[in-house]
KOLKE-557402 format. One record per residue (C-alpha): residue in one letter; y, x, z. Coordinates in nm, 2 decimals. Example, Ala and Ser with C-alpha at 12.3 -4.5 7.8 and 13.67 -1.06 7.14 Angstrom:
! KOLKE-557402
r|yy|xx|zz
A|-0.45|1.23|0.78
S|-0.11|1.37|0.71
//
This chain:
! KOLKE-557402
r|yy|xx|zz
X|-2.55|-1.82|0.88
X|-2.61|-1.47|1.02
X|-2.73|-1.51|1.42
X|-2.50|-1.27|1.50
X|-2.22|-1.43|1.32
X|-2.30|-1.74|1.64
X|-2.36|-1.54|1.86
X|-2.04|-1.35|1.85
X|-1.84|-1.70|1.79
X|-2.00|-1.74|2.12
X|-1.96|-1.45|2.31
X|-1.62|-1.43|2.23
X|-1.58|-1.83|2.37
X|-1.70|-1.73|2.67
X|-1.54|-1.38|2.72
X|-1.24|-1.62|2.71
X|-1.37|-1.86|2.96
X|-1.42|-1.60|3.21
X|-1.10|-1.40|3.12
X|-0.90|-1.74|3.24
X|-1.11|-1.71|3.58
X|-1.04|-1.37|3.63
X|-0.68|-1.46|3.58
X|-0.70|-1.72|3.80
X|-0.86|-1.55|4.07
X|-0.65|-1.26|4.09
X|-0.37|-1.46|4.12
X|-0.50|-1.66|4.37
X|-0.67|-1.36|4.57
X|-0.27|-1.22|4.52
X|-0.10|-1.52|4.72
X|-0.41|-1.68|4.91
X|-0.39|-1.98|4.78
X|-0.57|-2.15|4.44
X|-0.35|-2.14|4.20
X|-0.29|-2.26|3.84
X|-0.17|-1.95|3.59
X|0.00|-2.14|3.24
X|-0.27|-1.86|3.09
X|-0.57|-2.02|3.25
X|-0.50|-2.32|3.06
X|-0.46|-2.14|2.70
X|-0.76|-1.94|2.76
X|-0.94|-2.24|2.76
X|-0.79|-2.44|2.46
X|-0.87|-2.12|2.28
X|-1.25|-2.07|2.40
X|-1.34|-2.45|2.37
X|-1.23|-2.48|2.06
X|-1.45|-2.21|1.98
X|-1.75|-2.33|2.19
X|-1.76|-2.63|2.01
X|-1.82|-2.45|1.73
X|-2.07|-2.22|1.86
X|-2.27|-2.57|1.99
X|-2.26|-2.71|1.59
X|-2.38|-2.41|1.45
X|-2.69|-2.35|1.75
X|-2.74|-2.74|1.65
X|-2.66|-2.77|2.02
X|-2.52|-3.18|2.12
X|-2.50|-3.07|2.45
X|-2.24|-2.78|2.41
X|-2.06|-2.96|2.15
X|-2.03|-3.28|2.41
X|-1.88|-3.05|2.69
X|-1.64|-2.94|2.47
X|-1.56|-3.24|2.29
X|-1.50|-3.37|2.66
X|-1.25|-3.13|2.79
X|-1.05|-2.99|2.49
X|-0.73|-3.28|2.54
X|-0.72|-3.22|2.92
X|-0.65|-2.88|2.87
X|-0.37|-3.00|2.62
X|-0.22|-3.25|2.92
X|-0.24|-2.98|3.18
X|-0.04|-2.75|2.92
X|0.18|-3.07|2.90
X|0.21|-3.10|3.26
X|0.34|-2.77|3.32
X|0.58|-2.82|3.06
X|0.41|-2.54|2.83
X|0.30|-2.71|2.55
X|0.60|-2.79|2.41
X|0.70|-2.41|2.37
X|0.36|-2.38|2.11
X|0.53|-2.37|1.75
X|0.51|-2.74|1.61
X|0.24|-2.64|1.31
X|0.03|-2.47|1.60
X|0.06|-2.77|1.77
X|-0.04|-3.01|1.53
X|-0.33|-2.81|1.41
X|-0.44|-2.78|1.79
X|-0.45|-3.15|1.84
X|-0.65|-3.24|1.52
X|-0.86|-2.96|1.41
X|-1.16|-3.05|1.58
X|-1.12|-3.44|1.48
X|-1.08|-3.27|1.12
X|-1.40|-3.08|1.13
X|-1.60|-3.36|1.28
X|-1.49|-3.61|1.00
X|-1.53|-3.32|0.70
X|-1.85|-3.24|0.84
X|-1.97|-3.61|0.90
X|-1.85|-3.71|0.53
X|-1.98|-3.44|0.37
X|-2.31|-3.52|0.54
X|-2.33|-3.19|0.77
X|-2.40|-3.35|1.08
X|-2.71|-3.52|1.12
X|-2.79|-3.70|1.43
X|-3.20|-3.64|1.40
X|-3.09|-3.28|1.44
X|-2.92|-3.26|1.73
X|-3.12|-3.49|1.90
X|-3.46|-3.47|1.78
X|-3.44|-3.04|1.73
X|-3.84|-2.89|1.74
X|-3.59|-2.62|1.95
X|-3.49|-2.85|2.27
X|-3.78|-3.07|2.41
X|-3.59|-3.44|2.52
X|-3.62|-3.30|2.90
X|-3.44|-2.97|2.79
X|-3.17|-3.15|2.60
X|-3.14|-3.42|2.87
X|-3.07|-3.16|3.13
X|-2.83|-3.00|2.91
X|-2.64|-3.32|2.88
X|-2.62|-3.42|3.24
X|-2.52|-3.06|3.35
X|-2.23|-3.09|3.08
X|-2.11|-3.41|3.19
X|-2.12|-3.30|3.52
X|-1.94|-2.97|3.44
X|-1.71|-3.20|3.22
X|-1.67|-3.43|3.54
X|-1.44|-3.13|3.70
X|-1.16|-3.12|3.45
X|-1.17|-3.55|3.47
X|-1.11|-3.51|3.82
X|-0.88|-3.22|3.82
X|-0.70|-3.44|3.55
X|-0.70|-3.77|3.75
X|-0.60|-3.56|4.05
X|-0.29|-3.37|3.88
X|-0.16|-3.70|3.71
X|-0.15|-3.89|4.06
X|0.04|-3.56|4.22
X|0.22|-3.45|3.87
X|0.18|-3.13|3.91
X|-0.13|-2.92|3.69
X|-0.33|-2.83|4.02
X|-0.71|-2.73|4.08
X|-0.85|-2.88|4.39
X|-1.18|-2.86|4.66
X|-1.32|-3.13|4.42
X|-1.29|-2.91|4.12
X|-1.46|-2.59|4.18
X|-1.75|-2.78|4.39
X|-1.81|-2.94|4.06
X|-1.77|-2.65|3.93
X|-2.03|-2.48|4.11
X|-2.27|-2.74|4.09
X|-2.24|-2.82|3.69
X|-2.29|-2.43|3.64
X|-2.58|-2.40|3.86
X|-2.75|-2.63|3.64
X|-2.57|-2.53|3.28
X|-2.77|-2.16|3.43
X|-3.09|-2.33|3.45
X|-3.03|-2.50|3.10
X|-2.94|-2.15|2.97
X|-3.30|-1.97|3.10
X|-3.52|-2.32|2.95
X|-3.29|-2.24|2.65
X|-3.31|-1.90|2.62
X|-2.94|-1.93|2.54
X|-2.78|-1.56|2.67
X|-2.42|-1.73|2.57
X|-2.45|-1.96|2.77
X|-2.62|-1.75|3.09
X|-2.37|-1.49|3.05
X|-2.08|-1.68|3.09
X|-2.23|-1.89|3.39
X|-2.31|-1.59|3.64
X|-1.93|-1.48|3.65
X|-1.80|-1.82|3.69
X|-2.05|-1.91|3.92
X|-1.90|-1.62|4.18
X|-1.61|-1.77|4.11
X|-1.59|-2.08|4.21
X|-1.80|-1.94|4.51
X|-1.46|-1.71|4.61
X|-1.26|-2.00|4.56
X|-1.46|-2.25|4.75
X|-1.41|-2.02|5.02
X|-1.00|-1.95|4.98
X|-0.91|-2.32|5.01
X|-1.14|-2.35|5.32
X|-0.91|-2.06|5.43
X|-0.64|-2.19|5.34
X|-0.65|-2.56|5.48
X|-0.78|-2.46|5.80
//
């Protein structure tokens, strides 16, 4: 496939990703406080869904595990503010198991191949083990945020959250220059502002 054909699956994942922070911090900039749009939630069903892709076709584990990480919480925090019931039932459906579809198709039809993804001339072990740990880190937000929002039942995004935030994307930036990945460094350096500005509301606004 084309490069440009990935990199504009890309690009368009993460003009997505930071479309949903923009939202969000507007509207918390609006009523000084963090808060949760419904919006910011699609956005980000949409663009994982989409980075995971963009990670299979760059032969890239380490995308593809972020994504693969995060995809359902989105789905519960559409659940939790009593929005994902309003997506059309087929929409639905195809939501919840397209990416277990494409994982089995591509696993029976021998597409994915483990010495690839983990063995790639491309990604030294040191790259692609820094790529994993700042995923999982980056993924560790959304399992808090999760945790956090179950216990208070309401879809929320606390202090925890975007200091994992900034953290995970400090190092998903480093991943990006080693990788020469601009995807990937593109959509960090917004977010990473971001979660600055939002680190620096809630200090605000629990003082």
């Amino acid at each position: 496939m084309n490069d440009w054909i990935i990199y504009s699956v890309g690009f368009l994942a993460q003009i997505l990703f930071s479309s949903r922070l923009i939202i969000q911090w507007i509207s918390s900039e609006k009523t000084k406080r963090v808060v949760t749009p419904t919006l910011f939630w699609t956005l980000s069903l949409i663009a994982s869904f989409l980075l995971f892709i963009y990670g299979y076709l760059r032969d890239d584990f380490a995308i593809m595990l972020g994504q693969a990480l995060t995809y359902f919480i989105y789905i519960r925090n559409l659940q939790l503010q009593n929005q994902w019931k309003k997506v059309p039932l087929i929409l639905r459906f195809t939501l919840l198991f397209m990416p277990i579809f494409i994982t089995l198709f591509y696993f029976n039809n021998n597409r994915i191949d483990i010495n690839i993804f983990f063995k790639n001339e491309d990604i030294p072990f040191w790259l692609l083990l820094l790529g994993i740990i700042s995923q999982v880190i980056f993924t560790l937000r959304f399992v808090y945020q999760w945790l956090y929002s179950e216990k208070h039942k309401s879809s929320s995004l606390p202090f925890g959250f975007w200091a994992l935030s900034l953290v995970g994307s400090l190092l998903i930036l480093t991943y990006a220059i080693f990788r020469q990945d601009p995807v990937l460094f593109v959509g960090h350096i917004l977010g990473t502002v971001i979660y600055i500005r939002n680190l620096i509301i809630l200090k605000k606004q629990n003082a």
